[in-house]
C-alpha positions in Angstrom: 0.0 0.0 0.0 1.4 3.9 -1.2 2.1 5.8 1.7 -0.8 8.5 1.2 -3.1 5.8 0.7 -2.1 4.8 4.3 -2.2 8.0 5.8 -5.8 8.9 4.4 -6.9 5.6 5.8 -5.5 6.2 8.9 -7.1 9.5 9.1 -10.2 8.2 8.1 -10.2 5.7 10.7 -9.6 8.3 13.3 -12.5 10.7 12.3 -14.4 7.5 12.5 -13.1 6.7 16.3 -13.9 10.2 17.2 -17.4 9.5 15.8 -16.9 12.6 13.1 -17.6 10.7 9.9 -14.2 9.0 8.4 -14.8 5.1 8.3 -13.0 2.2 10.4 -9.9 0.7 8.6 -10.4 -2.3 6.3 -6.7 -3.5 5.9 -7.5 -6.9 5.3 -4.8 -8.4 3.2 -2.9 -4.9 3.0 0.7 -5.5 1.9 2.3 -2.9 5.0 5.4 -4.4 4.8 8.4 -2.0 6.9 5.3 0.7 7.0 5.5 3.2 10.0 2.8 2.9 12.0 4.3 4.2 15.1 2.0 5.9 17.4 -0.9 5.3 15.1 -4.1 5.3 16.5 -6.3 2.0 14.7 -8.2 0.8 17.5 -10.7 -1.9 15.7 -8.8 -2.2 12.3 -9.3 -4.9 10.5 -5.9 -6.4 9.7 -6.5 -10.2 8.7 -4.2 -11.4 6.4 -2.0 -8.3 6.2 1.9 -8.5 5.6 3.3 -6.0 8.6 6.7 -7.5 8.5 9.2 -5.2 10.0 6.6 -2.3 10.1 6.9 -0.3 13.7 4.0 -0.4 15.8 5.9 1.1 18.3 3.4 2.8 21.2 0.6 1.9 18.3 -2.9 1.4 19.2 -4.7 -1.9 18.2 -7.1 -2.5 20.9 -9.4 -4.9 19.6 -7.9 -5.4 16.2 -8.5 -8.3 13.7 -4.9 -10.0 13.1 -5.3 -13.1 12.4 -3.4 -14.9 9.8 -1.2 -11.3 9.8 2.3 -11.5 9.3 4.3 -9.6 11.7 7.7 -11.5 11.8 10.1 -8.9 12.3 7.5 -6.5 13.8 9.0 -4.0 16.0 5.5 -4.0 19.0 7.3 -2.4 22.0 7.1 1.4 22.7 10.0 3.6 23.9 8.1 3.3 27.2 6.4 0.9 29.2 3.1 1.6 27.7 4.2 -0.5 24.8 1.8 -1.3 21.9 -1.7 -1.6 22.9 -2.6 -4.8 21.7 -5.8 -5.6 24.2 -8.3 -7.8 22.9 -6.6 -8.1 19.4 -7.8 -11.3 17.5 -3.9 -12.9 17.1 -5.5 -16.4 15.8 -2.7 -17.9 13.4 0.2 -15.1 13.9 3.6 -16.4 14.4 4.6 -14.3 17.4 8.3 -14.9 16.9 10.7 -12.7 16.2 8.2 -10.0 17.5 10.0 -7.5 19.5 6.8 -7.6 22.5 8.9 -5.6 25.4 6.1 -3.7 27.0 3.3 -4.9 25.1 0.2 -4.6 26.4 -1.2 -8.1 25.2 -4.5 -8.0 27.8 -7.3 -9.9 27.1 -6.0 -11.0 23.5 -7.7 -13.9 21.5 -5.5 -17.1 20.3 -2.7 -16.3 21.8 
């Protein structure tokens, strides 16, 4: 996926979050490969099937997010603090988990872990 295609769908997923229009993120097979994502706000994406190898999630939030079958080998998950990625209640059901840098995750409540 092209970089502003990204960034309007993240934006649109935030107006949609705020509840000010924008729709939730349908990244559903999205090739994000090394994308930066850190800091991003995507509470509820739908990320099934996506390729996020080696993207940084760093301090990213994906409360409740669909990931299953994601790729994230080579993910970088932990944040520069202890607040890590928020990844409470995420759907992880057939991610390979290793390699994943988790240091200060926040893996609450996840599913198929």
């Amino acid at each position: 996926m092209k970089d502003s295609a990204l960034k309007a769908t993240l934006q649109a997923h935030y107006l949609w979050l705020c509840g000010r229009g924008g729709q939730q993120a349908d990244l559903a097979g999205a090739d994000l490969r090394g994308a930066d994502l850190q800091d991003a706000e995507l509470e509820k994406p739908d990320l099934a099937w996506s390729n996020l190898k080696e993207a940084n999630l760093g301090r990213a939030n994906l409360k409740d997010a669909n990931l299953s079958g994601a790729r994230l080998d080579g993910a970088y998950l932990r944040g520069a603090d202890l607040q890590g990625a928020n990844l409470q209640g995420a759907n992880l059901c057939g991610v390979d988990l290793s390699g994943v840098k988790l240091e200060g995750a926040d893996l609450r409540g996840t599913e198929n872990l």
